[in-house]
Structure formats: structure tokens, C-alpha cells
C-alpha positions in Angstrom: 0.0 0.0 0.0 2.9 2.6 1.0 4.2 1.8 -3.4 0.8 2.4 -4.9 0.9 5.9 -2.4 4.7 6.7 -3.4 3.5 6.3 -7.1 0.5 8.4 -7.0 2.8 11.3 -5.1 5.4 11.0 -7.9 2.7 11.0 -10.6 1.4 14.3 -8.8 4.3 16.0 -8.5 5.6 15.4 -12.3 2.4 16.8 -13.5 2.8 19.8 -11.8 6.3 20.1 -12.6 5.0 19.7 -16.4 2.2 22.2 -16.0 4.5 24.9 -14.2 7.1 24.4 -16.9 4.8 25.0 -19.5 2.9 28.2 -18.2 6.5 30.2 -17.4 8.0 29.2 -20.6 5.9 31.3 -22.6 6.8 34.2 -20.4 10.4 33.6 -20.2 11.0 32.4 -23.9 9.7 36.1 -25.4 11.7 36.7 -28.2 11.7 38.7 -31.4 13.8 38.9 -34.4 13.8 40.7 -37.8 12.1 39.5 -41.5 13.5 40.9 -44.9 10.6 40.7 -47.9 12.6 41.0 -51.0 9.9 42.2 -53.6 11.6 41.9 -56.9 10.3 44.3 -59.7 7.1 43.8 -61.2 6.9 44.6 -65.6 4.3 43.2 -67.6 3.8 45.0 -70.7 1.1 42.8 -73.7 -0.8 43.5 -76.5 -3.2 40.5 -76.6 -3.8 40.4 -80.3 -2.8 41.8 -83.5 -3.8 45.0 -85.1 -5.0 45.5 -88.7 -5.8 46.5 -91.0 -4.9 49.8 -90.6 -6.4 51.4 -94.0 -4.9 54.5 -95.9 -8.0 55.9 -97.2 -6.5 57.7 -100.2 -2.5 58.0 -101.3 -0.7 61.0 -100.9 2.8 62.3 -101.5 4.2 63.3 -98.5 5.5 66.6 -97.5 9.6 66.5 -97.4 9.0 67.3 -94.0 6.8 64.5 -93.3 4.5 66.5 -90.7 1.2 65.7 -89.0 -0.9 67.7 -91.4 0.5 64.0 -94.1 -1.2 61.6 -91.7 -4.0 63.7 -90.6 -5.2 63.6 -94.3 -5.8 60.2 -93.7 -6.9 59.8 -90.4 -10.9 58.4 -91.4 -8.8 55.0 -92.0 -7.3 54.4 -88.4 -7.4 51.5 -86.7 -7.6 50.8 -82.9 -7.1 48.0 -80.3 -8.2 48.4 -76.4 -5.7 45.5 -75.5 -2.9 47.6 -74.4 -2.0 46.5 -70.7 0.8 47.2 -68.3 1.5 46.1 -65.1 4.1 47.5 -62.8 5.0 48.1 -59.2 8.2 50.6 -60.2 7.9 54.6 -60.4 8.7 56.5 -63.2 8.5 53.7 -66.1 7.9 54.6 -69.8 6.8 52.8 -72.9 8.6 53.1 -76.0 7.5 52.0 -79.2 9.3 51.3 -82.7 9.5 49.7 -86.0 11.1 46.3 -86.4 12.7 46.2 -90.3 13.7 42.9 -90.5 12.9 42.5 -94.0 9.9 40.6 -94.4 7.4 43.3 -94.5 6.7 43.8 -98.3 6.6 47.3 -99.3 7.1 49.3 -96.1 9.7 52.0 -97.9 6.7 53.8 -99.3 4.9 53.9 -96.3 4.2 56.0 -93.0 3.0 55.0 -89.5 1.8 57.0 -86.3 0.5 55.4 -83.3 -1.3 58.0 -80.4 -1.6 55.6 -76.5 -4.5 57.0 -74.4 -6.8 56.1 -71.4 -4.0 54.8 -68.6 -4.6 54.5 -65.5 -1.2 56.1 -62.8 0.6 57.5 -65.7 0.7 60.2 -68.7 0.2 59.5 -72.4 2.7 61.3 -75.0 0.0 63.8 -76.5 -0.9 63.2 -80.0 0.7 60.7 -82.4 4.3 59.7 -82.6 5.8 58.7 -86.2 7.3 55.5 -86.1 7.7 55.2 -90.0 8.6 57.0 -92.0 7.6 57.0 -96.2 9.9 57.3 -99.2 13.2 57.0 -97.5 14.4 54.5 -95.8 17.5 56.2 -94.5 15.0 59.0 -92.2 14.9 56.4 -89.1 12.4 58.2 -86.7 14.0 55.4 -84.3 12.5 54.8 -80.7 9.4 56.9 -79.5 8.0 57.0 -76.0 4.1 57.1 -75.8 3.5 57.2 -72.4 5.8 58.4 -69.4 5.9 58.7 -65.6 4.1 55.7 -64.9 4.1 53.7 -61.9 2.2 51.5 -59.9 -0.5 50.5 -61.8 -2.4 47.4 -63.7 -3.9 49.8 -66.7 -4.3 48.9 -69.3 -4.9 51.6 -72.7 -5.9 52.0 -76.2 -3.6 52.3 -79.4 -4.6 54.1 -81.9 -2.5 54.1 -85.4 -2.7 55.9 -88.3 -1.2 55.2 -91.7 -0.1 57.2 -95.1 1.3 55.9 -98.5 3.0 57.5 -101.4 1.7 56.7 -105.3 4.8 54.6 -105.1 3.2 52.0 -103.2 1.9 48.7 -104.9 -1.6 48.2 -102.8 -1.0 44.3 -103.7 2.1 44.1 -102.1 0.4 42.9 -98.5 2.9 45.1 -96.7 3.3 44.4 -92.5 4.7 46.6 -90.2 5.7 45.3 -86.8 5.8 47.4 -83.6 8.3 46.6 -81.0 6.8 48.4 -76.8 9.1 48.5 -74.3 8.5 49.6 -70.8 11.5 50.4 -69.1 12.8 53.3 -66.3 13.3 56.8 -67.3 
């Protein structure tokens, strides 16, 4: 009878030993320490689909200076896409915009393309339309054009409007493709 009471007294006293162990630790174990978040930079610039045909409504010679008041002429046969869409968690991003020439778009010598960005959301649009091509000589590279500018965090997305003119040069059967190169990148 004194064992089964020695073991009931030991059982006891380890569960309370157990118990008071676990309601200080808690209180004695407080501790802190520091968490880095690396956010890496967000980009996502895409055009969902492709644009076309962008119609010149009647041919024209350009001006030598190859102004607005060329493409305005034929601005009833613009075309437009609402698939523009940018994402970005940086500040002070820009989209740029130009003509790829790698040969394989028929007759684009003879021709002339603008391109006008509107409706984002957390930045600015270029105003008006920016030449990317230019007609009748191959040489006058308008080169890379920003449309947009200061923008920053913001999932917008826009509309792309182009605009086209053709000198008499310009065989209408020659199926002639222009491709646009956006990039959005820091200022």
C-alpha cells in the first residue's frame, strides 16, 4: 500500500512540474527577431492580339518634312485596339515604341506609321501621335518613341490608336506588315 501511495505522489508531482514548466515558458521564452521581404520588380507590358488592318484611305505624297498635317489627311482610315495592358510596381517607367525592319514586310519604304496611346490609369500618355515610320526613305529612321511616361504602380491597361499614309509609289497588292516593338522600361 505505501508503493501504490509513493507512485500516486510522484505521478502528482511530475504533473505539476510539467504544468509549471509549460505556463512560465511562454513568459520567459519572449523573443523577437527581424524578417526581410525581397519584392523583386514587377513589368508586364502585352498586346493580346494583332492590329490591322490599318487602311490609308487615299495615297498622298508626303510633304519633305513629313508632318502631322500627311497623316491627318488620312486619319478616317485608323485603326484601334483596347488590348494595351501594363503592369508595374516601379515609379517612373515609360513605354517606347518602334518599327522592327527585318525584311519581311513587303513594301514598307513607301509607307508611313503613327501610333497615339491613351486612357492609362497612374501615368501620362505622350500627347498626340508619334511617327514610327517613315515614307519614301528608308534612311529617315524616326528610331525609338515614348508614348507614355511617368508611370508607376499601376495594372492599366490603354488604347492604341494608329494611323497610316502611302506615297503613289506604293503597290496596294504588295500585303505590306509593319511590326511594332513596346518596351517599358525606367526613365
Amino acid at each position: 500500500m505505501d508503493f501504490r501511495f509513493i507512485v500516486r505522489r510522484t505521478g502528482l508531482l511530475l504533473f505539476a512540474g510539467l504544468f509549471g514548466f509549460a505556463t512560465l515558458q511562454p513568459a520567459t521564452a519572449q523573443n523577437s527577431h527581424e524578417v526581410t521581404v525581397n519584392v523583386e520588380p514587377i513589368q508586364k507590358l502585352s498586346i493580346k492580339n494583332d492590329v490591322g488592318p490599318v487602311t490609308v484611305s487615299e495615297l498622298s505624297e508626303p510633304e519633305d518634312g513629313i508632318g502631322n498635317s500627311d497623316f491627318v489627311a488620312n486619319s478616317e482610315g485608323q485603326s484601334t485596339t483596347g488590348t494595351f495592358d501594363i503592369v508595374t510596381n516601379l515609379t517612373g517607367q515609360r513605354v517606347e515604341a518602334k518599327v522592327i525592319k527585318d525584311g519581311s514586310q513587303g513594301q514598307i519604304g513607301e509607307l508611313g506609321l503613327q501610333v497615339s496611346l491613351t486612357g492609362l490609369n497612374g501615368g501620362e500618355t505622350v500627347q498626340g501621335y508619334q511617327t514610327l515610320l517613315l515614307p519614301s526613305d528608308v534612311d529617315r529612321d524616326p528610331g525609338t518613341k515614348t508614348v507614355a511616361k511617368n508611370i508607376g504602380h499601376t495594372d492599366t491597361d490603354g488604347t492604341l490608336t494608329y494611323r497610316a499614309i502611302a506615297t503613289p509609289e506604293f503597290d496596294p497588292t504588295s500585303d505590306a506588315t509593319v511590326k511594332v516593338e513596346y518596351t517599358l522600361t525606367g526613365q
